[in-house]
C-alpha positions as protocol buffer text, in pm:
chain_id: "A"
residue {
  index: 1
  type: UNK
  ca { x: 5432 y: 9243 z: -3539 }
}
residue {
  index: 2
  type: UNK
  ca { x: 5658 y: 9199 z: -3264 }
}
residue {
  index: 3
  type: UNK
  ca { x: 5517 y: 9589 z: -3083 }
}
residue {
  index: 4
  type: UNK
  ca { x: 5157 y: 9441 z: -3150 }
}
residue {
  index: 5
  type: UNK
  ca { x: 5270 y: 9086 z: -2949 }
}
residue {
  index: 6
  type: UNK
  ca { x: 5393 y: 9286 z: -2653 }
}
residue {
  index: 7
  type: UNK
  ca { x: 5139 y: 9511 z: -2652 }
}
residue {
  index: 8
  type: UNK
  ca { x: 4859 y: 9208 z: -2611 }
}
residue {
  index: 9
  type: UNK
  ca { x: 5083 y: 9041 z: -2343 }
}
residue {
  index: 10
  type: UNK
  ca { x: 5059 y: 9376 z: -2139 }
}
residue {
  index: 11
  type: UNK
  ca { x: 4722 y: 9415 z: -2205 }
}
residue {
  index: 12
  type: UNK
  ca { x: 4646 y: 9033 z: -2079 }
}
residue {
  index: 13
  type: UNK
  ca { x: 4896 y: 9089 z: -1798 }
}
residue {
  index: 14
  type: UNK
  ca { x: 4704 y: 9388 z: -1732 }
}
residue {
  index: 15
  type: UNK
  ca { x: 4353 y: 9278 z: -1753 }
}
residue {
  index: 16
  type: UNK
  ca { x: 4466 y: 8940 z: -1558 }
}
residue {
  index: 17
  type: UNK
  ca { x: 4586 y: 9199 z: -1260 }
}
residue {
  index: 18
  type: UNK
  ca { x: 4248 y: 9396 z: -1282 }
}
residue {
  index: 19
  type: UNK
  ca { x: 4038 y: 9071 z: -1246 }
}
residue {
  index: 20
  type: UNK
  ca { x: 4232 y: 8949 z: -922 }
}
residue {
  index: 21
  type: UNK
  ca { x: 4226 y: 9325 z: -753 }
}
residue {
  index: 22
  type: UNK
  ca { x: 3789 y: 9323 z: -807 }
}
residue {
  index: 23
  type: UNK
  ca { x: 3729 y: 8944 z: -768 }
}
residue {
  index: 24
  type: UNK
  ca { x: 3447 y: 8936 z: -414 }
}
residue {
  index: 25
  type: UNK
  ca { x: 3515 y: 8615 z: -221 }
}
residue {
  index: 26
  type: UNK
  ca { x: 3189 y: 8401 z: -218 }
}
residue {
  index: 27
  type: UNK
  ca { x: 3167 y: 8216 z: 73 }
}
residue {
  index: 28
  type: UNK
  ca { x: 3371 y: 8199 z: 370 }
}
residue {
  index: 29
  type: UNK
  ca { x: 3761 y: 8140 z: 419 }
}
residue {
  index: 30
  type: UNK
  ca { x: 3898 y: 7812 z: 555 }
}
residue {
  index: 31
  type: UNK
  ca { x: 3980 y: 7895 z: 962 }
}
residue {
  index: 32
  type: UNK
  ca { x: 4264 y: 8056 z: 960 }
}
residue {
  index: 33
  type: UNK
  ca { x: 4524 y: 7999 z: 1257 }
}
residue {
  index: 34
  type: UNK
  ca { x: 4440 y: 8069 z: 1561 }
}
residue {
  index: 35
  type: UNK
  ca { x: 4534 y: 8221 z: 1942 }
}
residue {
  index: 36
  type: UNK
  ca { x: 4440 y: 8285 z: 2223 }
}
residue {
  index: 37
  type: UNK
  ca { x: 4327 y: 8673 z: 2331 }
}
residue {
  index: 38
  type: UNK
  ca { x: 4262 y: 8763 z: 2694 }
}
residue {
  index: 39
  type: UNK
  ca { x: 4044 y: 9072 z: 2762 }
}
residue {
  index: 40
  type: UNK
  ca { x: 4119 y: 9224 z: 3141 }
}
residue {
  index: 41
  type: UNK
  ca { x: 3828 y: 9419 z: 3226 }
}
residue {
  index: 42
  type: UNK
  ca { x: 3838 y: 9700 z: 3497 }
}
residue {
  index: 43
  type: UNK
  ca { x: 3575 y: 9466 z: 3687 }
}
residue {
  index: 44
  type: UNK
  ca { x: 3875 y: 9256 z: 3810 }
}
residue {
  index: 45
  type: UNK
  ca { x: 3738 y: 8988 z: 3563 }
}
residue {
  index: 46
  type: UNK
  ca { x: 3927 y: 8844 z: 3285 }
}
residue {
  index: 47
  type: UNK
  ca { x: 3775 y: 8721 z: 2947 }
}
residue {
  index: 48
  type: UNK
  ca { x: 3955 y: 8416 z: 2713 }
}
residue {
  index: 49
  type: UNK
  ca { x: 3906 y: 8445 z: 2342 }
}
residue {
  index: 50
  type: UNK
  ca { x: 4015 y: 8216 z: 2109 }
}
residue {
  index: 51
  type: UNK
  ca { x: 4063 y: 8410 z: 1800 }
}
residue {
  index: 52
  type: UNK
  ca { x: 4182 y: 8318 z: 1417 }
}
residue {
  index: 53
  type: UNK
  ca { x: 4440 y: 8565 z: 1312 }
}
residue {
  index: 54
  type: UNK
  ca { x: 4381 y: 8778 z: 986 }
}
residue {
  index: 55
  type: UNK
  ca { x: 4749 y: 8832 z: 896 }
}
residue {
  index: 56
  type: UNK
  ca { x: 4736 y: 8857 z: 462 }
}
residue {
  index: 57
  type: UNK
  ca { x: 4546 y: 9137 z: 281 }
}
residue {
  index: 58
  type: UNK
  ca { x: 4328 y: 8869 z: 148 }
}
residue {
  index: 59
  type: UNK
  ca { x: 4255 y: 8748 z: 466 }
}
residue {
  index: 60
  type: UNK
  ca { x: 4177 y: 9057 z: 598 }
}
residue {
  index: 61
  type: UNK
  ca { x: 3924 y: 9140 z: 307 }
}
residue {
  index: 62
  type: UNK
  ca { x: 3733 y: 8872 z: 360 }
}
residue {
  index: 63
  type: UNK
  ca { x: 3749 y: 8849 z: 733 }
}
residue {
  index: 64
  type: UNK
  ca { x: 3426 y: 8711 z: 864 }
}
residue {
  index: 65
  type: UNK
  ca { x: 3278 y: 8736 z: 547 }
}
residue {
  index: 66
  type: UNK
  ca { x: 2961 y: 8445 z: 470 }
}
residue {
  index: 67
  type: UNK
  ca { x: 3048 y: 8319 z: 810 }
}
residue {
  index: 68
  type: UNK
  ca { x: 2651 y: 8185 z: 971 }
}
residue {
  index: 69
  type: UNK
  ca { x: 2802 y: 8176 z: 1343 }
}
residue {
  index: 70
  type: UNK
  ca { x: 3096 y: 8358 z: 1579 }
}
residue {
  index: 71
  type: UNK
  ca { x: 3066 y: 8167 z: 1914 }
}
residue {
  index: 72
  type: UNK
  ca { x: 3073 y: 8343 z: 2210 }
}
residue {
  index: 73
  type: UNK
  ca { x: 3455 y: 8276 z: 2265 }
}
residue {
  index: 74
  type: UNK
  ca { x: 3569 y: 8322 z: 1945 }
}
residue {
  index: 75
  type: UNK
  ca { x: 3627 y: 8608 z: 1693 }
}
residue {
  index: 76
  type: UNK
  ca { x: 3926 y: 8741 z: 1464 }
}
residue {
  index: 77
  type: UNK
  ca { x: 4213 y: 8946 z: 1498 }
}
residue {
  index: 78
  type: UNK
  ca { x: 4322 y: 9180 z: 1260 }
}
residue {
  index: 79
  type: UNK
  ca { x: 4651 y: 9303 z: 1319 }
}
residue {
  index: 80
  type: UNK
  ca { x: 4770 y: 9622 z: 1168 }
}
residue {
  index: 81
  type: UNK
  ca { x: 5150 y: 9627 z: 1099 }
}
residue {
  index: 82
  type: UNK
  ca { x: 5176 y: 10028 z: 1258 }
}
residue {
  index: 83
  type: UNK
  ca { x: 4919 y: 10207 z: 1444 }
}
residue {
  index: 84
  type: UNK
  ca { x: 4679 y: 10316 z: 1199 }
}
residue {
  index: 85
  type: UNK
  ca { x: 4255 y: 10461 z: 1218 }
}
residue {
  index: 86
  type: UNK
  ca { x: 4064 y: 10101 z: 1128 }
}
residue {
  index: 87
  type: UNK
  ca { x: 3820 y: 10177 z: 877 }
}
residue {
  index: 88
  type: UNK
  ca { x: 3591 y: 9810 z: 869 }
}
residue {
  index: 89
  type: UNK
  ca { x: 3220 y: 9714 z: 705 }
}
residue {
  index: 90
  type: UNK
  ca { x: 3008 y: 9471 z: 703 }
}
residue {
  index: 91
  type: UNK
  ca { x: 3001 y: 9367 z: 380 }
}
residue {
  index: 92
  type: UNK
  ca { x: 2894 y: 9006 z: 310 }
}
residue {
  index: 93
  type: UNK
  ca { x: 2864 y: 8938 z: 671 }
}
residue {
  index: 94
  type: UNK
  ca { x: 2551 y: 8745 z: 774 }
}
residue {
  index: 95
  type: UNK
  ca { x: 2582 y: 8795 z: 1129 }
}
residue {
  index: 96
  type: UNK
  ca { x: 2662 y: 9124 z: 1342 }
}
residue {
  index: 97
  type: UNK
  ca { x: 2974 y: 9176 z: 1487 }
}
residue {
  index: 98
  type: UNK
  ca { x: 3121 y: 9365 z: 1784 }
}
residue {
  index: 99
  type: UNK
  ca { x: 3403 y: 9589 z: 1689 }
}
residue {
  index: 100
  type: UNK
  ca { x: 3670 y: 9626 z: 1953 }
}
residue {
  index: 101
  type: UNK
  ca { x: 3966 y: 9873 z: 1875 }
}
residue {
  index: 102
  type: UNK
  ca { x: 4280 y: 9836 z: 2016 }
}
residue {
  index: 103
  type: UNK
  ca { x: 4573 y: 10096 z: 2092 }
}
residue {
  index: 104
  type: UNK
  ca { x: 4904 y: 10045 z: 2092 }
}
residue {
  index: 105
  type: UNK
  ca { x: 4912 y: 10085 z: 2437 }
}
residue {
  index: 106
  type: UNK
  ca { x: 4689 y: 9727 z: 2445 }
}
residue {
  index: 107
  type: UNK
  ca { x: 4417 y: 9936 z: 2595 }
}
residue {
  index: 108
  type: UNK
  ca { x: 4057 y: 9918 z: 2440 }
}
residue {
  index: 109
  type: UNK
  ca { x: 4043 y: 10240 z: 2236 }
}
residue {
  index: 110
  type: UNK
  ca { x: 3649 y: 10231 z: 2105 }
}
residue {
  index: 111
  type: UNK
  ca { x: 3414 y: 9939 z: 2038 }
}
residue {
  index: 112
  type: UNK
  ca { x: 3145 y: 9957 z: 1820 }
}
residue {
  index: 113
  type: UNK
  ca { x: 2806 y: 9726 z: 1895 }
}
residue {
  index: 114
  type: UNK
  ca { x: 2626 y: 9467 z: 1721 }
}
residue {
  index: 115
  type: UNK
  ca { x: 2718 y: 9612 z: 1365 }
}
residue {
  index: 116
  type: UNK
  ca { x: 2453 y: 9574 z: 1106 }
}
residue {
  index: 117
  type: UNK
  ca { x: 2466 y: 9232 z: 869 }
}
residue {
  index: 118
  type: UNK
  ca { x: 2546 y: 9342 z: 509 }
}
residue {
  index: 119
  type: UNK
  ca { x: 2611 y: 9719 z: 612 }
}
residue {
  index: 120
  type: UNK
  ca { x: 2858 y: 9909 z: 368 }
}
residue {
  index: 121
  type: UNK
  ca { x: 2881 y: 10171 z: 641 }
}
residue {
  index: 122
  type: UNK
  ca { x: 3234 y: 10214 z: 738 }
}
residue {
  index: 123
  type: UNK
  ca { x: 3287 y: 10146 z: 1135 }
}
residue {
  index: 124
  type: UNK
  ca { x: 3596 y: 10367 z: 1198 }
}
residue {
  index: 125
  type: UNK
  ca { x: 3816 y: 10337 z: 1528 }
}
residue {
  index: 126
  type: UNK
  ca { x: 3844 y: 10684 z: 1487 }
}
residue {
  index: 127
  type: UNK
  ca { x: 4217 y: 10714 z: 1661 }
}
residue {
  index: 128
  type: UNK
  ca { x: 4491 y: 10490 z: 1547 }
}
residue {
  index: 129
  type: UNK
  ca { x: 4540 y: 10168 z: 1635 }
}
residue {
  index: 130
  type: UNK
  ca { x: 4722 y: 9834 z: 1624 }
}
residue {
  index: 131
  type: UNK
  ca { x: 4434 y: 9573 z: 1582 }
}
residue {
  index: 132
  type: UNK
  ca { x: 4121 y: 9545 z: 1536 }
}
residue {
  index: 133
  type: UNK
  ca { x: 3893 y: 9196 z: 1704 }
}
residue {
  index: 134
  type: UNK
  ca { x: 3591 y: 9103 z: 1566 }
}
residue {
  index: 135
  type: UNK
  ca { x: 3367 y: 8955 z: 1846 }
}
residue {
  index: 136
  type: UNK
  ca { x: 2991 y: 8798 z: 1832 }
}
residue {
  index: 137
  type: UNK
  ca { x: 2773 y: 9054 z: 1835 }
}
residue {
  index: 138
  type: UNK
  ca { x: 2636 y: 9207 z: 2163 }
}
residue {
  index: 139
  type: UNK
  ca { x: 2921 y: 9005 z: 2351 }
}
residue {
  index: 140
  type: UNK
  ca { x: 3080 y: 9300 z: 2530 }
}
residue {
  index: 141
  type: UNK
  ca { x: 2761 y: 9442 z: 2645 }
}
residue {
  index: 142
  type: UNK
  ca { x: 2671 y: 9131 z: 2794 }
}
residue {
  index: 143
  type: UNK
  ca { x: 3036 y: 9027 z: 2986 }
}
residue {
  index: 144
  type: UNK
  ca { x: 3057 y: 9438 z: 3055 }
}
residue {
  index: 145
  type: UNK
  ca { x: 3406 y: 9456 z: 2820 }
}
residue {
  index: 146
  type: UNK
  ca { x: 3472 y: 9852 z: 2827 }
}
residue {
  index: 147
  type: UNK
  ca { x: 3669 y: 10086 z: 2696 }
}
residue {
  index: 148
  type: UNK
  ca { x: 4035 y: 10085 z: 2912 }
}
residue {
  index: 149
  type: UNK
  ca { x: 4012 y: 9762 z: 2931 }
}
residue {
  index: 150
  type: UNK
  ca { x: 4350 y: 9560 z: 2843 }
}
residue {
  index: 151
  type: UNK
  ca { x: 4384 y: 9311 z: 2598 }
}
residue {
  index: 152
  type: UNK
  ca { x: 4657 y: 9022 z: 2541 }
}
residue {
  index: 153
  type: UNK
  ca { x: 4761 y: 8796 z: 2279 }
}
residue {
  index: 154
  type: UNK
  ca { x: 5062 y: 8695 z: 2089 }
}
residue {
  index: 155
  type: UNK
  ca { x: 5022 y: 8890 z: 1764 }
}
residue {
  index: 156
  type: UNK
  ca { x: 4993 y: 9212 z: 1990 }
}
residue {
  index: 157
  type: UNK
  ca { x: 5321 y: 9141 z: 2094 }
}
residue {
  index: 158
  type: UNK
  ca { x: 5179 y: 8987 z: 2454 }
}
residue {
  index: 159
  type: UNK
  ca { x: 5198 y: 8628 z: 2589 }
}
């Protein structure tokens, strides 16, 4: 009797652990904290973000997730705790996004544009790097934010 009680406490324990690593978020996350990100572009201009910061594996899964908006100066950081290829989707996300990659050197390493709502399509950095900002969609076309361009913040190890 005793084997069969352990053996349903493992098997709850278990089940409870499989329900938590497949449960989808369903609406957005409260704002997480936030920062402020500067972008200088080879233009000679300089562009102020004020980002949240995606620090937990949770927060990082759900991201921008349900979110209806992503003002113009505003986005999220994700930052990666070693240089690493980002592999990120659009999953649950309403509105599209501008991918910029970051290298460790702070330098833009690739951005992708105005990713597609709802895509499952993964948007890879395709070199490793530190972070990964989430921008409104079609913003770095518009303010001409390139590729070599540097980028500063606090959780990149920058003021």
């Amino acid at each position: 009797m005793k084997s069969l009680a352990l053996g349903l406490v493992a098997a709850m324990a278990a089940a409870g652990m499989a329900c938590a690593q497949t449960d989808d978020p369903t609406g957005p996350q409260p704002k997480l904290p936030t920062e402020t990100l500067t972008i200088a572009a080879d233009n000679g201009k300089s562009y102020v973000f004020t980002v949240e910061t995606a620090l937990t594996t949770q927060q990082q899964d759900t991201g921008l997730m349900f979110r209806t908006s992503v003002p113009a100066d505003t986005g999220m950081l994700f930052p990666w705790p070693q240089p690493q290829v980002s592999d990120m989707w659009m999953k649950n996300t309403i509105v599209p996004l501008d991918m910029v990659f970051i290298g460790p050197d702070h330098k833009i390493k690739a951005i992708a544009n105005d990713t597609v709502p709802y895509s499952l399509r993964p948007i890879s950095s395709g070199v490793p790097v530190i972070a990964t900002l989430e921008l409104q969609g079609g913003i770095t076309a518009a303010e001409d934010i390139n590729v070599g361009d540097l980028v500063t913040a606090k959780q990149l190890g920058g003021s």
